[in-house]
C-alpha positions as CSV (number, residue, x, y, z in Angstrom):
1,X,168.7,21.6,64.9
2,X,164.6,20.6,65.3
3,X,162.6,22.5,62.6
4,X,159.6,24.6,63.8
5,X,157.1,23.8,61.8
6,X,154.1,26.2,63.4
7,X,156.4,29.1,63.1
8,X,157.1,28.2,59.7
9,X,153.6,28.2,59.2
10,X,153.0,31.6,61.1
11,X,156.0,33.2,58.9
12,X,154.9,32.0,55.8
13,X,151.6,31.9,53.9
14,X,150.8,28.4,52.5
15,X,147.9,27.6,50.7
16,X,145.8,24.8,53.0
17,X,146.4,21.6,50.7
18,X,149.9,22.3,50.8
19,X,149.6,22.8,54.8
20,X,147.8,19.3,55.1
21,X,150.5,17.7,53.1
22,X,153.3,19.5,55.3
23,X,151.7,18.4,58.4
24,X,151.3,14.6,57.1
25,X,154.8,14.6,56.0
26,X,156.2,15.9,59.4
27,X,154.0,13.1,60.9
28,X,155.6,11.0,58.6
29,X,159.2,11.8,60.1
30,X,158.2,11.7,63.5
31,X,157.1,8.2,63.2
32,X,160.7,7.2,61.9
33,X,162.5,8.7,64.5
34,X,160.9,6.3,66.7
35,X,164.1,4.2,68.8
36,X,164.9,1.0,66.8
37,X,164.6,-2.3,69.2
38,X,167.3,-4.1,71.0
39,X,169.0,-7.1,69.0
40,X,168.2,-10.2,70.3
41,X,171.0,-11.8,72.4
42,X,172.9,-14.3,71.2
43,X,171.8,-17.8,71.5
44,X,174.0,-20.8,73.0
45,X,175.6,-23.3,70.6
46,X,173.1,-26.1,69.3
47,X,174.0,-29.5,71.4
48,X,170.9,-31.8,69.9
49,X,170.9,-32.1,66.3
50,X,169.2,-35.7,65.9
51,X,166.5,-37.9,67.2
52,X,167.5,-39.2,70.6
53,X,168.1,-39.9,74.4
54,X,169.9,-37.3,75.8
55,X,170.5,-35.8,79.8
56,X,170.4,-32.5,81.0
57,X,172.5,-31.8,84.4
58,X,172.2,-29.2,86.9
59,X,170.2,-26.8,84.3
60,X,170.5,-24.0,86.8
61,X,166.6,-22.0,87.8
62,X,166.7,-18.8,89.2
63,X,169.4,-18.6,92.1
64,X,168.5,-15.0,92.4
65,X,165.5,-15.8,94.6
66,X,164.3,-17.7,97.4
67,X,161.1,-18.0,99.6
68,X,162.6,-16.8,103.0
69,X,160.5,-14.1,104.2
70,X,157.7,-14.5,101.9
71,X,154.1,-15.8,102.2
72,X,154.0,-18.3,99.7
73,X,151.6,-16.6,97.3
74,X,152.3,-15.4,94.0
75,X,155.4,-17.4,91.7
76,X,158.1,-15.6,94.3
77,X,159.5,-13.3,92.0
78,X,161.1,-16.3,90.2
79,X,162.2,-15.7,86.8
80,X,161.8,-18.2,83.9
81,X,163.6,-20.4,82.7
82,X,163.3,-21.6,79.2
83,X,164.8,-24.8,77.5
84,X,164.7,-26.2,73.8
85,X,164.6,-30.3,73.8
86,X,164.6,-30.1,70.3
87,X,168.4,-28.1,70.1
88,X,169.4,-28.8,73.9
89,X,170.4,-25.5,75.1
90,X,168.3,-22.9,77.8
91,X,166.8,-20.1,75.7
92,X,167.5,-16.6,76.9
93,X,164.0,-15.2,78.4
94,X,163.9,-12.2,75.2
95,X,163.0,-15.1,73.0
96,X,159.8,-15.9,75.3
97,X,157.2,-15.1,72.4
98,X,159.3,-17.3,69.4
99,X,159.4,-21.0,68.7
100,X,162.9,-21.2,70.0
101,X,162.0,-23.4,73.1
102,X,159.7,-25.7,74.1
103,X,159.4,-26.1,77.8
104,X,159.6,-23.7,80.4
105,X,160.4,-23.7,84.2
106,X,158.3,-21.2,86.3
107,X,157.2,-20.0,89.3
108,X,158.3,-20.9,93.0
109,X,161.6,-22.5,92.6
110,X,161.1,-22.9,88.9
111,X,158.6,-25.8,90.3
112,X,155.9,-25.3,87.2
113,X,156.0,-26.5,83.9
114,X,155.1,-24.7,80.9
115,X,154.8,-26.0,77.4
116,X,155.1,-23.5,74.5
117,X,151.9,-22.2,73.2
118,X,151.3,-19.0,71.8
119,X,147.5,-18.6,72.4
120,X,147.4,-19.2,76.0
121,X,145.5,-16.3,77.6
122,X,143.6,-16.0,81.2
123,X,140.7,-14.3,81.9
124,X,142.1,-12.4,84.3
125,X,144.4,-11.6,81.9
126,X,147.5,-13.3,82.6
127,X,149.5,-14.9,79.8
128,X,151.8,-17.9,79.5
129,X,155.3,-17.6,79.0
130,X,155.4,-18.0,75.5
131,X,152.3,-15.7,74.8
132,X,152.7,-14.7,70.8
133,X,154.8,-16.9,69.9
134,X,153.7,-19.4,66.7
135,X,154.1,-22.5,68.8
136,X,151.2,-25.0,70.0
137,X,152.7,-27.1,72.1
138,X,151.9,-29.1,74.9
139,X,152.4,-31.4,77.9
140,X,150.6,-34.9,79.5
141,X,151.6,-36.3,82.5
142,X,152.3,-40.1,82.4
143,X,150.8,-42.2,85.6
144,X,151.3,-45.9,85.5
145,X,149.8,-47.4,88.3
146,X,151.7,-50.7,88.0
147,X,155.2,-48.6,88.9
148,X,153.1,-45.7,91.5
149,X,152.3,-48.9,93.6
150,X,155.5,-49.6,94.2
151,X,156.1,-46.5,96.0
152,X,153.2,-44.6,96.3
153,X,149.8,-44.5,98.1
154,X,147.2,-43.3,96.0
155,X,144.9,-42.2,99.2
156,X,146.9,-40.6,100.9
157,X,148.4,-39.1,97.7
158,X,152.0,-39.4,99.3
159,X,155.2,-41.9,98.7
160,X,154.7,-44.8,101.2
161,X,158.7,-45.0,101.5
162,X,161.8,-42.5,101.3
163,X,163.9,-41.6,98.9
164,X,162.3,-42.7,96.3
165,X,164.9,-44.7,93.3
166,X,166.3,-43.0,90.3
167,X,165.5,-47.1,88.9
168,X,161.8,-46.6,89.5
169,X,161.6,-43.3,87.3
170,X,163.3,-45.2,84.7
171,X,161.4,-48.0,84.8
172,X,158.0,-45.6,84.2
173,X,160.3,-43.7,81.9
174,X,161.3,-46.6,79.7
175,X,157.8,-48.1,79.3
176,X,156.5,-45.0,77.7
177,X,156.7,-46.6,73.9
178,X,154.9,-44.3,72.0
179,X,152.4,-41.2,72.2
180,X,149.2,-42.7,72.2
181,X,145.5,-41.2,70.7
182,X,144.6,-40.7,74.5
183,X,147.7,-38.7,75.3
184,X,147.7,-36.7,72.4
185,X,144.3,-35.7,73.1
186,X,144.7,-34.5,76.3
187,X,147.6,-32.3,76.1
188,X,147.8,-29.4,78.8
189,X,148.4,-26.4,77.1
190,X,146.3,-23.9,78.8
191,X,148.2,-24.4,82.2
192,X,151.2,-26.2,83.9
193,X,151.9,-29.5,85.3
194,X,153.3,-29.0,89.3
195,X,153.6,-30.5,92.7
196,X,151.6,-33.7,93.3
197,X,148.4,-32.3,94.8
198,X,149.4,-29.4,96.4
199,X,147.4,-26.5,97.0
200,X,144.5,-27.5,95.4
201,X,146.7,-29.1,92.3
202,X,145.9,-33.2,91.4
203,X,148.3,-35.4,90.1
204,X,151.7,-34.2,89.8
205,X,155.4,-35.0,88.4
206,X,157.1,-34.6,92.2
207,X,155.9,-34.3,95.9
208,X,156.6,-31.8,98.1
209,X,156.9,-32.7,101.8
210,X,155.7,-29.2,103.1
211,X,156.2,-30.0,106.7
212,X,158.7,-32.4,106.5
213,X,155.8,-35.2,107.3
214,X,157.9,-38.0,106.5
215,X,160.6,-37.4,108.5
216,X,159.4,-36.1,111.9
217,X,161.2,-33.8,114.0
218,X,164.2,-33.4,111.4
219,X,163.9,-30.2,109.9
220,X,166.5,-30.4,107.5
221,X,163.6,-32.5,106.0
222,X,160.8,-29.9,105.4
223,X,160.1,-28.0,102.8
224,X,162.1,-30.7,100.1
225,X,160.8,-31.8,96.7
226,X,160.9,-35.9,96.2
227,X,160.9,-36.1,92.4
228,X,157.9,-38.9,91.4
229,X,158.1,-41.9,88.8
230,X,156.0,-39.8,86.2
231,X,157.2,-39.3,82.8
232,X,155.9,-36.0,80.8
233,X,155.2,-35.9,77.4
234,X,156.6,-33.1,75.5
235,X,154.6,-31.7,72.1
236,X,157.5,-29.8,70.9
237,X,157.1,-26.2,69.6
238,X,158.0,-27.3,65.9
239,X,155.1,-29.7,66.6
240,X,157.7,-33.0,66.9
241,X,157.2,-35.0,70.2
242,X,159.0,-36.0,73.7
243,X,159.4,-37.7,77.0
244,X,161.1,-36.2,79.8
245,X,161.9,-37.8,83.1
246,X,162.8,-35.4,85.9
247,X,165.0,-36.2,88.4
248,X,165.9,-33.7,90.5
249,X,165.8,-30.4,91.9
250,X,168.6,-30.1,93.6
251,X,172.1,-29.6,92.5
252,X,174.0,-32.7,91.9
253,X,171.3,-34.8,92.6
254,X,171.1,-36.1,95.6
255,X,169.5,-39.4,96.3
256,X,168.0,-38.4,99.6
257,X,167.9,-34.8,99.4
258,X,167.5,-32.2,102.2
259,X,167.5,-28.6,103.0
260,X,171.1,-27.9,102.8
261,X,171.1,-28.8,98.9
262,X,171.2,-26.3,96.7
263,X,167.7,-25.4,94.4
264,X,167.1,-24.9,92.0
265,X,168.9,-27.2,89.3
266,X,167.1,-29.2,87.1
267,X,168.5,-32.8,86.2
268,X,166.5,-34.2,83.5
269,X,166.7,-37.2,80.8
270,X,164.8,-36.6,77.5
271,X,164.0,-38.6,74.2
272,X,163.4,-36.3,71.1
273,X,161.6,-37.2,67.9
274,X,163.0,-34.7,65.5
275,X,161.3,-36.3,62.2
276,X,157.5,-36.3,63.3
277,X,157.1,-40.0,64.6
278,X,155.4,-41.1,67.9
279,X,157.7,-43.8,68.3
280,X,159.9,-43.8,71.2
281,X,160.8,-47.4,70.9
282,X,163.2,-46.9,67.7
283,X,165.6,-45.0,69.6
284,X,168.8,-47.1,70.6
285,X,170.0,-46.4,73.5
């Protein structure tokens, strides 16, 4: 049964202190009977549990969406996709604003990279996906010349050959010994790494034949994402550090992918430094 409380008031004559101390506590009650929040869901089982090298196959994006029919603006409708390196297991999107992952997959096709950083905050007053949450992480994308020339031609900011080797991203991969000063220093936080200079982006991790230049008249060949010898280091949300090779978009991983694979699933290797060195170089493999 709800109490009246102004017909109470009407009925009844109460001195006014008393009134203001009725009226507080009734404010009081309302306040409480405010709908508790939803528990949390529960988390996957931990898989990482020490410093190491460790691959993650056919992380699924979301399969939900695609571009067909849209204009190519906006992230698609694409929801996120979050992923702790330092517990290997994807993090259910309600923990977005905690320090329970540390890189995130957004956007078209889950195509942009997000590190975990609480503070990050547009002017136009858009947020990152891990707005609130304690972390300050971060993420710098690893260009050695001596492996892009292999492959790559720097003018015309395309590969210079098709597919591109899984042996060439480990080579880049495997020379990334240590976090330097200069890395360190210029961590993307405040933003995303992406496709290699595409719509107004610069270097990127992966290239993304739009109109399927490199393989005229085949159109199974447009629209596909070539996965580039770039390594990304990873400043964990607990503040430990990373390097993460991405290999694929596609599920399976195909060596020469096309349009009838399936996006998007993620195939990545990582190295995780779970005590607070820079190191990479101590890790057997």
């Amino acid at each position: 049964m709800k109490f009246n409380y102004q017909q109470f008031l009407r009925t009844n004559r109460v001195p006014g202190l008393a009134i203001v101390l009725f009226l507080l506590l009734v404010s009081c009650s309302k306040d409480n009977d405010t709908q508790p929040e939803e528990p949390l869901p529960e988390l996957p089982a931990v898989t990482v549990t020490a410093s190491g090298e460790y691959l993650v196959e056919n992380l699924a994006g979301d399969l939900t969406k695609t571009m067909e029919g849209q204009d190519g603006t906006g992230d698609g409708g694409f929801q996120t996709v979050y992923y702790s390196l330092e517990d290997g297991r994807a993090i259910p999107k309600e923990y977005a604003n905690t320090d329970k992952w540390d890189i995130a997959f957004a956007g078209i096709y889950n195509s942009s990279i997000w590190a975990n950083h609480g503070e990050v905050q547009f002017q136009d007053g858009t947020k990152g996906p891990g707005y609130g949450s304690p972390a300050r992480g971060g993420l710098f994308l690893v260009v050695d010349g001596s492996v892009d020339e292999q492959y790559y031609d720097s003018e015309k900011h395309q590969p210079n050959k098709l597919p591109i080797p899984f042996s060439y991203l480990d080579e880049a991969y495997d020379k990334v010994a240590e976090v330097t000063s200069d890395m360190e220093s210029q961590l993307v936080s405040a933003g995303t790494l992406s496709l290699d200079h595409f719509l107004g982006s610069g270097d990127g991790y992966a290239f993304y034949d739009f109109y399927g230049t490199m393989y005229p008249g085949n159109e199974k060949k447009t629209h596909v994402v070539y996965n580039l010898a770039r390594p990304i280091i990873v400043k964990t949300a607990k503040g430990n550090w990373a390097k993460v090779i991405i290999y694929s978009f596609y599920k399976d991983k195909p060596v020469d992918p096309d349009r009838d694979n399936t996006a998007p699933y993620l195939t990545f290797k990582y190295t995780i430094l779970k005590d607070g060195s820079k190191d990479f170089s101590i890790i057997e493999k």
